[in-house]
PyMOL Python script that loads the backbone (N, CA, C, O; Angstrom):
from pymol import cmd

cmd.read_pdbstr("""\
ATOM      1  N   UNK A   1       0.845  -1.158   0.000  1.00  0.00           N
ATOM      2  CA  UNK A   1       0.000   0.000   0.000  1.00  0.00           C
ATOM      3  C   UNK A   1       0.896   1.227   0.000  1.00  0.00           C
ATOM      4  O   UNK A   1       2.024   1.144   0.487  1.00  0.00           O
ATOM      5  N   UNK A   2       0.473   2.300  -0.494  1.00  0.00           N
ATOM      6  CA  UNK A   2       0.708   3.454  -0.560  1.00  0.00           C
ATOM      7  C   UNK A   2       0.371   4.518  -1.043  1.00  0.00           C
ATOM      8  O   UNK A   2      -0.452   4.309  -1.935  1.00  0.00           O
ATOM      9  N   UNK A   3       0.725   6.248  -0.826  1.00  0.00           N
ATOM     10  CA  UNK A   3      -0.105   7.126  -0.977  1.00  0.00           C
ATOM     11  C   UNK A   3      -0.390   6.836  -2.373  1.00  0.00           C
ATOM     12  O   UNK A   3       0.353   6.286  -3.186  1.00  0.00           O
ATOM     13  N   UNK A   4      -1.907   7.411  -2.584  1.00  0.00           N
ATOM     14  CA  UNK A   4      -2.643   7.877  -4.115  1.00  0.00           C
ATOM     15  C   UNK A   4      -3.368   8.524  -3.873  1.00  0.00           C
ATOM     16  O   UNK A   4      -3.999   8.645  -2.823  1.00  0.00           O
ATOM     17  N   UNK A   5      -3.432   9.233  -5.089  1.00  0.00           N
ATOM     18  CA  UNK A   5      -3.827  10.642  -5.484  1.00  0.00           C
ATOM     19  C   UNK A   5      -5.160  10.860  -4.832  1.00  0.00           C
ATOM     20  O   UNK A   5      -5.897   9.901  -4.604  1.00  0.00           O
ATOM     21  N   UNK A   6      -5.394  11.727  -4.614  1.00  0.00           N
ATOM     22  CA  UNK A   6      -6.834  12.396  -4.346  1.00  0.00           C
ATOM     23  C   UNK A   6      -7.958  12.774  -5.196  1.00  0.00           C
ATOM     24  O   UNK A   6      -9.169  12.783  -4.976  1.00  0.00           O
ATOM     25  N   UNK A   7      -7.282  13.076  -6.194  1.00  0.00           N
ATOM     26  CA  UNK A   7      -8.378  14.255  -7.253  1.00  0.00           C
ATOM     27  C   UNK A   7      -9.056  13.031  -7.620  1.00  0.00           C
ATOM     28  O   UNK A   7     -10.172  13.092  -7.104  1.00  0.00           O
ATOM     29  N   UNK A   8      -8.942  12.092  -8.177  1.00  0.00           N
ATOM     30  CA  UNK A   8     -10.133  11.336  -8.548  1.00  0.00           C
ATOM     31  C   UNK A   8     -11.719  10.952  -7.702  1.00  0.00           C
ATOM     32  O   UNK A   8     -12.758  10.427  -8.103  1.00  0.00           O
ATOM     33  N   UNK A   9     -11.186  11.629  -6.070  1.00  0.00           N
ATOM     34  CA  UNK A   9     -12.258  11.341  -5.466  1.00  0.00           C
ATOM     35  C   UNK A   9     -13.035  12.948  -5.059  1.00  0.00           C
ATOM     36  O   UNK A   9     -14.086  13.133  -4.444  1.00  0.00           O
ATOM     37  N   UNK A  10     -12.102  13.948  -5.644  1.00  0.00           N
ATOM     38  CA  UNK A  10     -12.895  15.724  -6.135  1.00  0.00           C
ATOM     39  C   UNK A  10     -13.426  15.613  -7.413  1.00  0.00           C
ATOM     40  O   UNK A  10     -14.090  16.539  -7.880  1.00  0.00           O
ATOM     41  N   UNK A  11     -13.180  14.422  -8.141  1.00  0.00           N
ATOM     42  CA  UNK A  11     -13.805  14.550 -10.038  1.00  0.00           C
ATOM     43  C   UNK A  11     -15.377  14.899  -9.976  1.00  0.00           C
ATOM     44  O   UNK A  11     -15.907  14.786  -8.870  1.00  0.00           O
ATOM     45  N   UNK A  12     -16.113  15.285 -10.988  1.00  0.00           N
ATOM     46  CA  UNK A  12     -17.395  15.553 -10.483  1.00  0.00           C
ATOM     47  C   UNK A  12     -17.977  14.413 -11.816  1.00  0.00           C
ATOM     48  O   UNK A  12     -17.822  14.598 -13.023  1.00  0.00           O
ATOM     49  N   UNK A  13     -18.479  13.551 -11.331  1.00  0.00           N
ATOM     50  CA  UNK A  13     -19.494  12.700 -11.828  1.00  0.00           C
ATOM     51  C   UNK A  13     -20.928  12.768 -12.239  1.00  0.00           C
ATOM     52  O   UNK A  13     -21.742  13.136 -11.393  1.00  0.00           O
ATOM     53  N   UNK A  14     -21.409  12.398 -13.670  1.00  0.00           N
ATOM     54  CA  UNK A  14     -22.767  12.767 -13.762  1.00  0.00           C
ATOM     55  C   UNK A  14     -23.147  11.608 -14.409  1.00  0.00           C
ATOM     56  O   UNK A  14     -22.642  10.958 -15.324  1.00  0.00           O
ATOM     57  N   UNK A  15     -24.682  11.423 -13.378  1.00  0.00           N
ATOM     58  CA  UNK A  15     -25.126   9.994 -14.035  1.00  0.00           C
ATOM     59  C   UNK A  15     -26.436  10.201 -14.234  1.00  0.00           C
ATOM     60  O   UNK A  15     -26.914  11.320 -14.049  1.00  0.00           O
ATOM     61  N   UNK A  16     -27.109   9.262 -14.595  1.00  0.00           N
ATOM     62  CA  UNK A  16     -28.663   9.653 -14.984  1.00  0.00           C
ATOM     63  C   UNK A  16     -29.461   8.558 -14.028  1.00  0.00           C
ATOM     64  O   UNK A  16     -28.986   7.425 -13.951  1.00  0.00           O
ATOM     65  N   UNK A  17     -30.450   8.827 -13.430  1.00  0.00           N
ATOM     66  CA  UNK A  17     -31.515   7.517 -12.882  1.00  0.00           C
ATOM     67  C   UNK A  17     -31.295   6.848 -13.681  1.00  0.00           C
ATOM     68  O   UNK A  17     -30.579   5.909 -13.333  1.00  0.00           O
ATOM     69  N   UNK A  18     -31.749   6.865 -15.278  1.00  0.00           N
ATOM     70  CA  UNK A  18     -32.154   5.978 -16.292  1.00  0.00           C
ATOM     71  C   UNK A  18     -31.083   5.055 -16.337  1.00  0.00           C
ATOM     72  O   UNK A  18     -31.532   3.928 -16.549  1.00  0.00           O
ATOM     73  N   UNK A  19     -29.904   5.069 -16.231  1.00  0.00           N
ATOM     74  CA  UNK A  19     -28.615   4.290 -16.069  1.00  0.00           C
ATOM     75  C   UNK A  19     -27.871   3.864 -14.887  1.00  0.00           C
ATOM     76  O   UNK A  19     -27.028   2.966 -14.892  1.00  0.00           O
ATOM     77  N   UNK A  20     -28.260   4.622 -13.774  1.00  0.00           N
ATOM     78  CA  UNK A  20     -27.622   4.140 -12.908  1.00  0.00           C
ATOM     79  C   UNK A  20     -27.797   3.047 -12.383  1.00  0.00           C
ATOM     80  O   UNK A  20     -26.902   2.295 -11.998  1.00  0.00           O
ATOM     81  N   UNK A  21     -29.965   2.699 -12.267  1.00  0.00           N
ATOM     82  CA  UNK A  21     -30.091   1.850 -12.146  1.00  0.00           C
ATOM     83  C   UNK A  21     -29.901   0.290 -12.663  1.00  0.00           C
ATOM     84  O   UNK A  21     -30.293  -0.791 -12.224  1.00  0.00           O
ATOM     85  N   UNK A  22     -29.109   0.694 -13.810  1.00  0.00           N
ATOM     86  CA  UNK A  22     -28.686  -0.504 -14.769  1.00  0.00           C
ATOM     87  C   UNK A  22     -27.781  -1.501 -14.042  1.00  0.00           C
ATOM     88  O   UNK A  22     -27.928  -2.714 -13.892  1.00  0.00           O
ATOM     89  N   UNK A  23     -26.619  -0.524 -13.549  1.00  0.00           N
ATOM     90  CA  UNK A  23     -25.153  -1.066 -12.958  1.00  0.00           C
ATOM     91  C   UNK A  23     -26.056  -1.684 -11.478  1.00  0.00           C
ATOM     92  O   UNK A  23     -26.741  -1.079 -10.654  1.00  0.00           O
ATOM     93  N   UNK A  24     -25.683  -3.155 -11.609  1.00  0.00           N
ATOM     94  CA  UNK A  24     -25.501  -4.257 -10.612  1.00  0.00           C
ATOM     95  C   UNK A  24     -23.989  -3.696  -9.769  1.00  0.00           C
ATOM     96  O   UNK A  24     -22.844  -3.393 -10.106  1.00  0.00           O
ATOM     97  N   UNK A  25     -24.882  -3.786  -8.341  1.00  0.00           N
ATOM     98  CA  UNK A  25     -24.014  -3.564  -6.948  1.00  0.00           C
ATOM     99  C   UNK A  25     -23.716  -5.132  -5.975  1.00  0.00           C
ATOM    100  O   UNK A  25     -24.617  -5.877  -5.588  1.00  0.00           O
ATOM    101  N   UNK A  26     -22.176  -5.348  -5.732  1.00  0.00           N
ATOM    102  CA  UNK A  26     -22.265  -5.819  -4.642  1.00  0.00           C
ATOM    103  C   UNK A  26     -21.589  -5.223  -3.800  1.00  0.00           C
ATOM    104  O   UNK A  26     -20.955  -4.300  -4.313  1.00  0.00           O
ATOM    105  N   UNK A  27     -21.416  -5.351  -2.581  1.00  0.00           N
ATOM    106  CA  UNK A  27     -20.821  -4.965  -1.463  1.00  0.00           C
ATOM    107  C   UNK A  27     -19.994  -5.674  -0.217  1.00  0.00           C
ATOM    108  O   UNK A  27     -20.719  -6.230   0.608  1.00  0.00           O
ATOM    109  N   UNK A  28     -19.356  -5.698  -0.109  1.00  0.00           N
ATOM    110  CA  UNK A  28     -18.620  -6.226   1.154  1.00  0.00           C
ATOM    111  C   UNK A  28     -18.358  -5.887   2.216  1.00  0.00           C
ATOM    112  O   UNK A  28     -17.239  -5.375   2.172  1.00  0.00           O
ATOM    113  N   UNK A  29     -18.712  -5.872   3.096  1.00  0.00           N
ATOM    114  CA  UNK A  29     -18.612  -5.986   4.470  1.00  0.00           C
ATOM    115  C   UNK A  29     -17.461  -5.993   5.121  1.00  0.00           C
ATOM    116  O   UNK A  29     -17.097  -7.167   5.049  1.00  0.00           O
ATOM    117  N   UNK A  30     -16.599  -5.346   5.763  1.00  0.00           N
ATOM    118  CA  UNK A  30     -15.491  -5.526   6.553  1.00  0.00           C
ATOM    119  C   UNK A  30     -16.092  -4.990   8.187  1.00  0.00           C
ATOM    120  O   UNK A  30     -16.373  -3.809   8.390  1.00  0.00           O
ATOM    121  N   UNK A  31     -16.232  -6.147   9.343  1.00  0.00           N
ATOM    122  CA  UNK A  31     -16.772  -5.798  10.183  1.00  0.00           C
ATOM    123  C   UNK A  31     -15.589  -5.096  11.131  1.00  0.00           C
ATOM    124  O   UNK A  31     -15.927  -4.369  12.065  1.00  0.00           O
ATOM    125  N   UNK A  32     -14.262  -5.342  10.854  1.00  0.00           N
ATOM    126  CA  UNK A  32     -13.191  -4.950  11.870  1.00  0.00           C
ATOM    127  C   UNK A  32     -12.742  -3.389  11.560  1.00  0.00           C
ATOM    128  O   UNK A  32     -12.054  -2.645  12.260  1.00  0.00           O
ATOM    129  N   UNK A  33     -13.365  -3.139  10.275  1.00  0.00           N
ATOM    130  CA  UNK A  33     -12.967  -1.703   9.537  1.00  0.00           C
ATOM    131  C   UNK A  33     -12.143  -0.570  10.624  1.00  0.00           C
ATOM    132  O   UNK A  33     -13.095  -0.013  11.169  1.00  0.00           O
ATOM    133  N   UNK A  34     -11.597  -0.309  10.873  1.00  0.00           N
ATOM    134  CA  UNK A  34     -11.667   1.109  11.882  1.00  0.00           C
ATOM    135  C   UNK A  34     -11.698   2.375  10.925  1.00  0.00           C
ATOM    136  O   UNK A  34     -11.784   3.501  11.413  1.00  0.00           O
ATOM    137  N   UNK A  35     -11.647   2.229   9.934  1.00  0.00           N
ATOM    138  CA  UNK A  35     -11.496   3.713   8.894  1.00  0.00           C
ATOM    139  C   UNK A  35     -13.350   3.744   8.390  1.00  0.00           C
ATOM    140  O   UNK A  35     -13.956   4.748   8.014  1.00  0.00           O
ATOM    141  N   UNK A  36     -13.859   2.493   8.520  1.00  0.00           N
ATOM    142  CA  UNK A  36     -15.545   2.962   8.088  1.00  0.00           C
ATOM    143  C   UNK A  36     -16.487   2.288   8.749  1.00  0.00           C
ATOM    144  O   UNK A  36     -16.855   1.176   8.372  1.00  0.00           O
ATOM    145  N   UNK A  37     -16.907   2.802   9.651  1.00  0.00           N
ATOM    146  CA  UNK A  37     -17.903   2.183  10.995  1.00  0.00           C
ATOM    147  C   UNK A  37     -18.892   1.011  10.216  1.00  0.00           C
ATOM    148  O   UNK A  37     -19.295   1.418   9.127  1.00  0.00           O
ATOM    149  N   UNK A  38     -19.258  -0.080  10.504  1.00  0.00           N
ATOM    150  CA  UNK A  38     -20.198  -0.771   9.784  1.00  0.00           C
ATOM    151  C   UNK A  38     -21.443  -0.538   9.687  1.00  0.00           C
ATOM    152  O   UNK A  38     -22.209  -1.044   8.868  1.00  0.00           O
ATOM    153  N   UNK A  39     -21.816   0.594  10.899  1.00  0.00           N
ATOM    154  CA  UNK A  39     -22.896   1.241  10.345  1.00  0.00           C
ATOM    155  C   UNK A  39     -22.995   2.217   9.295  1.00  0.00           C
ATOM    156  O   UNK A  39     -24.117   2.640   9.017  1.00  0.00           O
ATOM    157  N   UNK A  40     -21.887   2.683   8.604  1.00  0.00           N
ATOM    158  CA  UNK A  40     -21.955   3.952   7.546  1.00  0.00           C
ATOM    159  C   UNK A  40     -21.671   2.373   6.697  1.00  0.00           C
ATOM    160  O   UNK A  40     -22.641   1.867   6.132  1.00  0.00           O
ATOM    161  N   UNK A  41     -20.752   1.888   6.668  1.00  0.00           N
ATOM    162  CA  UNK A  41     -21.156   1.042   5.397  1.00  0.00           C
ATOM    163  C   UNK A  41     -22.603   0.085   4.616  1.00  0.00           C
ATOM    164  O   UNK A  41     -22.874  -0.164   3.441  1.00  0.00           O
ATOM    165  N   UNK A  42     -23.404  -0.312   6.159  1.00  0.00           N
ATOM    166  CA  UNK A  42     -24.631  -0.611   5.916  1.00  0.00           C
ATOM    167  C   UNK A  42     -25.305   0.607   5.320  1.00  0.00           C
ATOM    168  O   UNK A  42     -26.017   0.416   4.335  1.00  0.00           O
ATOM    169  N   UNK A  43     -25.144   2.074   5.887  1.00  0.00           N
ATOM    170  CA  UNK A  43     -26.177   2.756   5.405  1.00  0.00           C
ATOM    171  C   UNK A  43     -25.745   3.041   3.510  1.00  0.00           C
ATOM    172  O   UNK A  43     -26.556   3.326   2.630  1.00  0.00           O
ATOM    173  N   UNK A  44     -24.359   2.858   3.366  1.00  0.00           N
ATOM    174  CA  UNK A  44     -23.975   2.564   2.027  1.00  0.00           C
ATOM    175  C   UNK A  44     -24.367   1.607   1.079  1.00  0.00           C
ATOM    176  O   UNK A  44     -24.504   1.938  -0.099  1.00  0.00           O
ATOM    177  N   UNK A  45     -24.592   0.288   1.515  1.00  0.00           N
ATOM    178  CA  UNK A  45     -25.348  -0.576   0.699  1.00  0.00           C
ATOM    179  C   UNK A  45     -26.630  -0.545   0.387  1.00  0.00           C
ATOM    180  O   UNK A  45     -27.181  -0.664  -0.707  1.00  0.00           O
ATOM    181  N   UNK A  46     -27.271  -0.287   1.977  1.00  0.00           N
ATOM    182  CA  UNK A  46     -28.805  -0.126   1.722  1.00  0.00           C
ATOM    183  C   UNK A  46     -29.158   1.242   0.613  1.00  0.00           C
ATOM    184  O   UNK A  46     -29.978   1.310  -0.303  1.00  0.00           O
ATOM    185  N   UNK A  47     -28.279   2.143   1.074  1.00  0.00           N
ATOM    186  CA  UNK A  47     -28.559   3.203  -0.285  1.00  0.00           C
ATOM    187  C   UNK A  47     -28.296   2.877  -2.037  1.00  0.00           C
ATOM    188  O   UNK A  47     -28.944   2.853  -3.083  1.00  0.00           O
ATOM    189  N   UNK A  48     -27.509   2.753  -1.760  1.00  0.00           N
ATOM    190  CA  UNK A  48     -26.969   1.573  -3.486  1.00  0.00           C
ATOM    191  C   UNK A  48     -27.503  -0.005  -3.823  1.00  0.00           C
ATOM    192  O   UNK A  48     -27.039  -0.823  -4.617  1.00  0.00           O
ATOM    193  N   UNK A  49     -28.577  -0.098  -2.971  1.00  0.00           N
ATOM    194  CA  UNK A  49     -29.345  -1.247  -3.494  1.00  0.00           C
ATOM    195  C   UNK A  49     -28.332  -1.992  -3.656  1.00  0.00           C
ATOM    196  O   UNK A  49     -28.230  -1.845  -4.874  1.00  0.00           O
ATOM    197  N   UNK A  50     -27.463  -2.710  -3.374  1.00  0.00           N
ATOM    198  CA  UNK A  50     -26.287  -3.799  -3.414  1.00  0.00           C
ATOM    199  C   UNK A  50     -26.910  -4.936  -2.998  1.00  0.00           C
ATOM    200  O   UNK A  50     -27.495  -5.317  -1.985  1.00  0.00           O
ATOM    201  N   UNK A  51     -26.627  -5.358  -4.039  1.00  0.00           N
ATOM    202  CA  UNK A  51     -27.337  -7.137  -3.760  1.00  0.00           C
ATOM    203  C   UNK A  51     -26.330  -8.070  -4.412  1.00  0.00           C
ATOM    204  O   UNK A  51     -26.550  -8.054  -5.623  1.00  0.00           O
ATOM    205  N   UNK A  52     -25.177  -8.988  -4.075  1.00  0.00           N
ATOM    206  CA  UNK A  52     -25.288  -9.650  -2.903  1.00  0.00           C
ATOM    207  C   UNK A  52     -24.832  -8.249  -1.824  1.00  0.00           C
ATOM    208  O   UNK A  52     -24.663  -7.133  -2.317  1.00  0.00           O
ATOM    209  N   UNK A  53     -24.715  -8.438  -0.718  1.00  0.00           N
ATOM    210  CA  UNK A  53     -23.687  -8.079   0.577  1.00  0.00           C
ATOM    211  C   UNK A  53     -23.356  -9.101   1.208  1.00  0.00           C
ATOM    212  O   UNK A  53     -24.180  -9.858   1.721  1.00  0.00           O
ATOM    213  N   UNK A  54     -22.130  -9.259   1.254  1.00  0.00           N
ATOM    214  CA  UNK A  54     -21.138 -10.017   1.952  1.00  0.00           C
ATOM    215  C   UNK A  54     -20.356  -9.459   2.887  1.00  0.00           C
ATOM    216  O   UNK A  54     -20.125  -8.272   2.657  1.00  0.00           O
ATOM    217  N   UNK A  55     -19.823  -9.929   3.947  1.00  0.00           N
ATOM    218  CA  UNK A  55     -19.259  -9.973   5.323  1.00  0.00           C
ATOM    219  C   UNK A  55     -18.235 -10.447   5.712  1.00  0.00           C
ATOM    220  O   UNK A  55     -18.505 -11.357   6.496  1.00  0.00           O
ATOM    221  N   UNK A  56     -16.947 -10.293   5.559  1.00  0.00           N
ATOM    222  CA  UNK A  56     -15.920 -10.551   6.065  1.00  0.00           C
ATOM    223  C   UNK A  56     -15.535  -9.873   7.440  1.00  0.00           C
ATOM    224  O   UNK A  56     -15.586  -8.680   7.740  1.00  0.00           O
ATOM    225  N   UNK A  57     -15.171 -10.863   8.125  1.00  0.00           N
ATOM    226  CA  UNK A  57     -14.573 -10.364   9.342  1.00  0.00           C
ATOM    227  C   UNK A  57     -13.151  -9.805   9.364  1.00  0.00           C
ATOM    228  O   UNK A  57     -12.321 -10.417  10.036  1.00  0.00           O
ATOM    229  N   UNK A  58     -12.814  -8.801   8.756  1.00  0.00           N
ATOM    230  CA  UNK A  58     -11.347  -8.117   8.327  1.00  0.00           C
ATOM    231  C   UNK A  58     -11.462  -6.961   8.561  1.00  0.00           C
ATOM    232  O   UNK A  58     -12.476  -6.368   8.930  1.00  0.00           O
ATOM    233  N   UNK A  59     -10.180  -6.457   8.317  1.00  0.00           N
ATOM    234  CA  UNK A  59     -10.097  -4.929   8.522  1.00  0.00           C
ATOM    235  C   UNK A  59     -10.751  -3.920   7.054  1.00  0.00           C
ATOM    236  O   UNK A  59     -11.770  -4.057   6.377  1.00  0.00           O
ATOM    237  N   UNK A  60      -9.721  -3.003   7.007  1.00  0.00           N
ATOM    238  CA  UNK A  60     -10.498  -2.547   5.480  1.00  0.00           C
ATOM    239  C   UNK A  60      -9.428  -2.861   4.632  1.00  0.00           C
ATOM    240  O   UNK A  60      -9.518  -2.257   3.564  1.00  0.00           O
ATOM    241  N   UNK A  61      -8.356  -3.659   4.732  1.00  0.00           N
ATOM    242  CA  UNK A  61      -7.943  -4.258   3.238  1.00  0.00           C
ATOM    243  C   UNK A  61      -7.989  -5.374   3.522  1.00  0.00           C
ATOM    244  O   UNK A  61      -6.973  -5.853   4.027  1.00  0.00           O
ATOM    245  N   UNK A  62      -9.146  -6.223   3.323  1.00  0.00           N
ATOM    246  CA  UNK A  62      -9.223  -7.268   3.001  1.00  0.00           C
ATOM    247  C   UNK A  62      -8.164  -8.337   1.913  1.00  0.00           C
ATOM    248  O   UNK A  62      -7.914  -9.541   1.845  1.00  0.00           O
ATOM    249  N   UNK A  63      -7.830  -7.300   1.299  1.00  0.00           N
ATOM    250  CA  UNK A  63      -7.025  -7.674  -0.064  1.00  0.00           C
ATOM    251  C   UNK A  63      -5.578  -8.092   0.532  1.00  0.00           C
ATOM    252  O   UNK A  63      -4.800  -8.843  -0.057  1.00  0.00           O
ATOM    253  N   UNK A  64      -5.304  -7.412   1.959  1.00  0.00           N
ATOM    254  CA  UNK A  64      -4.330  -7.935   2.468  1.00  0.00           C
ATOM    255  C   UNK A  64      -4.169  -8.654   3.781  1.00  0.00           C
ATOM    256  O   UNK A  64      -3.059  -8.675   4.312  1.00  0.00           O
ATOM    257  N   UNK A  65      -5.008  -9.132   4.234  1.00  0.00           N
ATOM    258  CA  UNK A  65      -5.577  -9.851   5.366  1.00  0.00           C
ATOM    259  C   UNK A  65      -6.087 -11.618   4.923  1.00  0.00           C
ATOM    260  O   UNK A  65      -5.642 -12.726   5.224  1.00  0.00           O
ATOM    261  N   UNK A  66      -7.154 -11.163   4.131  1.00  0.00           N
ATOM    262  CA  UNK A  66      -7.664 -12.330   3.645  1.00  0.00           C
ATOM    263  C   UNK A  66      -7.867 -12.218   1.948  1.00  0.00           C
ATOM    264  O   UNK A  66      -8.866 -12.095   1.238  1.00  0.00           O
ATOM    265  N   UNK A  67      -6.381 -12.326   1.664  1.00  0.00           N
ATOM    266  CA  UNK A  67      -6.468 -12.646   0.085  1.00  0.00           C
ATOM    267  C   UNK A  67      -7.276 -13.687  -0.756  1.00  0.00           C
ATOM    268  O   UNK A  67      -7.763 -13.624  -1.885  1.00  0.00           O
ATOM    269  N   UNK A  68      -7.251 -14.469   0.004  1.00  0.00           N
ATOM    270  CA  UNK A  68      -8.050 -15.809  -0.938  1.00  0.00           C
ATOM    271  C   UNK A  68      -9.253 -15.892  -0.967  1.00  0.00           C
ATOM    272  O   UNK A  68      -9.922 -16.129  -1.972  1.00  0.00           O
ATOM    273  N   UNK A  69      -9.678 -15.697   0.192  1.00  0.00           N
ATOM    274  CA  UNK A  69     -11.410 -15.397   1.137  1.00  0.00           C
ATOM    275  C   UNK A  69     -11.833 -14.535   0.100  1.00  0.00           C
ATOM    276  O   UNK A  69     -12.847 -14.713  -0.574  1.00  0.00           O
ATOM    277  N   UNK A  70     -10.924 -13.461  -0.030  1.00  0.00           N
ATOM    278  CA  UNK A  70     -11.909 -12.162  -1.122  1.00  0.00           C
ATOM    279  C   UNK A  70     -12.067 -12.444  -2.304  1.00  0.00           C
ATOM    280  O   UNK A  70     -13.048 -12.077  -2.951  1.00  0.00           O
ATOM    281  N   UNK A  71     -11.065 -13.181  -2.787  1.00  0.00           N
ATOM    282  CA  UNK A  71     -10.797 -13.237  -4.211  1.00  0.00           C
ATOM    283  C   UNK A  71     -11.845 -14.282  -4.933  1.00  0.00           C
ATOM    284  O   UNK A  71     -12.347 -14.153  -6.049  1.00  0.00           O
ATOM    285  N   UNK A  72     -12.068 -15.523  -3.841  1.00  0.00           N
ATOM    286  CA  UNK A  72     -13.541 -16.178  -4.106  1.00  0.00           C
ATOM    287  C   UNK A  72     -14.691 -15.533  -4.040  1.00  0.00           C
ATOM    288  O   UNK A  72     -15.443 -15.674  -5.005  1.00  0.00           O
ATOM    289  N   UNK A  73     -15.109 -14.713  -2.967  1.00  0.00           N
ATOM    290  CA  UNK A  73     -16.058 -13.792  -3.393  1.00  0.00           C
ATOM    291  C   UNK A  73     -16.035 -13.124  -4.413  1.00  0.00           C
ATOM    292  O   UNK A  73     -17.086 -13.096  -5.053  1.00  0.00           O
ATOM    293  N   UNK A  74     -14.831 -12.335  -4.949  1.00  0.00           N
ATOM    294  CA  UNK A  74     -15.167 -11.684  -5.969  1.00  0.00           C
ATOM    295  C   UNK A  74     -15.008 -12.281  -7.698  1.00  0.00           C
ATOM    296  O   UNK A  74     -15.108 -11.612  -8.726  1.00  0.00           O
ATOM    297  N   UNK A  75     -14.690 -13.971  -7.527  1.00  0.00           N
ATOM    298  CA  UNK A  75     -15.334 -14.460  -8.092  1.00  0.00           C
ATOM    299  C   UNK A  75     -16.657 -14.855  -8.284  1.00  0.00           C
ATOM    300  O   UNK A  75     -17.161 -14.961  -9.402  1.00  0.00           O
ATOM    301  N   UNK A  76     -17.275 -15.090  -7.172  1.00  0.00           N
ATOM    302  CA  UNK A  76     -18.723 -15.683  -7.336  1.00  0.00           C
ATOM    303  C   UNK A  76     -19.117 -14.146  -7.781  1.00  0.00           C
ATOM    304  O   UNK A  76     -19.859 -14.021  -8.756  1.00  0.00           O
ATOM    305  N   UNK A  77     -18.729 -13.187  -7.220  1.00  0.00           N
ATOM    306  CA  UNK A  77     -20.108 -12.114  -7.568  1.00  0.00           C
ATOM    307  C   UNK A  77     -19.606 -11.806  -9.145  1.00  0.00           C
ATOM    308  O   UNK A  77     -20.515 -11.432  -9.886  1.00  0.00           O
ATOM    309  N   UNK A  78     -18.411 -11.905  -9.682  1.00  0.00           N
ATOM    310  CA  UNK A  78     -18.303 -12.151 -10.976  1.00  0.00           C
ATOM    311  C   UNK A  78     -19.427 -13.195 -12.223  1.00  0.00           C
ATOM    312  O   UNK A  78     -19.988 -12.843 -13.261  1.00  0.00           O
ATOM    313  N   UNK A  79     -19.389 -14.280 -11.647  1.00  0.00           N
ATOM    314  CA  UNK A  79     -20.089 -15.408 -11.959  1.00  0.00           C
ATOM    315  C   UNK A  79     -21.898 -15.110 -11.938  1.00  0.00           C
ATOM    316  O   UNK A  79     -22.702 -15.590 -12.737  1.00  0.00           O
ATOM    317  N   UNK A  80     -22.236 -14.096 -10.666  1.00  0.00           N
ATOM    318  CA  UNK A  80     -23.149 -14.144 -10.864  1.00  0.00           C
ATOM    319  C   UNK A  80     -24.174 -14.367  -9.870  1.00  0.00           C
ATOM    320  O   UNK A  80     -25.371 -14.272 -10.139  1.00  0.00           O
ATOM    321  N   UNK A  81     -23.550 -14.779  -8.275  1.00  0.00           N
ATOM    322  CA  UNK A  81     -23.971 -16.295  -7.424  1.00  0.00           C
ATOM    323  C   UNK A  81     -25.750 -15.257  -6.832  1.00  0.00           C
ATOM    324  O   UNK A  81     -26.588 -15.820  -6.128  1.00  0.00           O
TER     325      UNK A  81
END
""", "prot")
cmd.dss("prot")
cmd.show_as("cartoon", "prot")
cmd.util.cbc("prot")
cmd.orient("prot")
């Protein structure tokens, strides 16, 4: 890990209802997070309609905690499950 840039998260984005609702959400769960309370992340899914949500018991890089664990999830939600 290491620093990256910021400005991509000042970019200003424009989307339409008519499309947004197109893009399929999933979400993951990191219950150990300390950088995003699991209640702001629930209120994140439930707002983005994310279907599946999944739950790992990790911090917030999963990617480096539980590499394999994630990487099957983010196969199945690839696949479709």
């Amino acid at each position: 890990m290491k620093p990256q840039a910021t400005a991509i998260s000042n970019a200003a984005v424009q989307t339409t209802a008519e499309k947004w609702g197109t893009i399929p959400r999933a979400f993951i769960a990191c219950t150990l997070d300390q950088a995003i309370p699991l209640e702001q992340q629930q209120a994140c899914w439930e707002r983005y309609l994310c279907d599946p949500v999944i739950t790992m018991e990790t911090s917030h890089s999963p990617f480096m905690s539980q590499p394999a664990e994630l990487a099957g999830y983010l196969d199945a939600i690839a696949a479709g499950i």
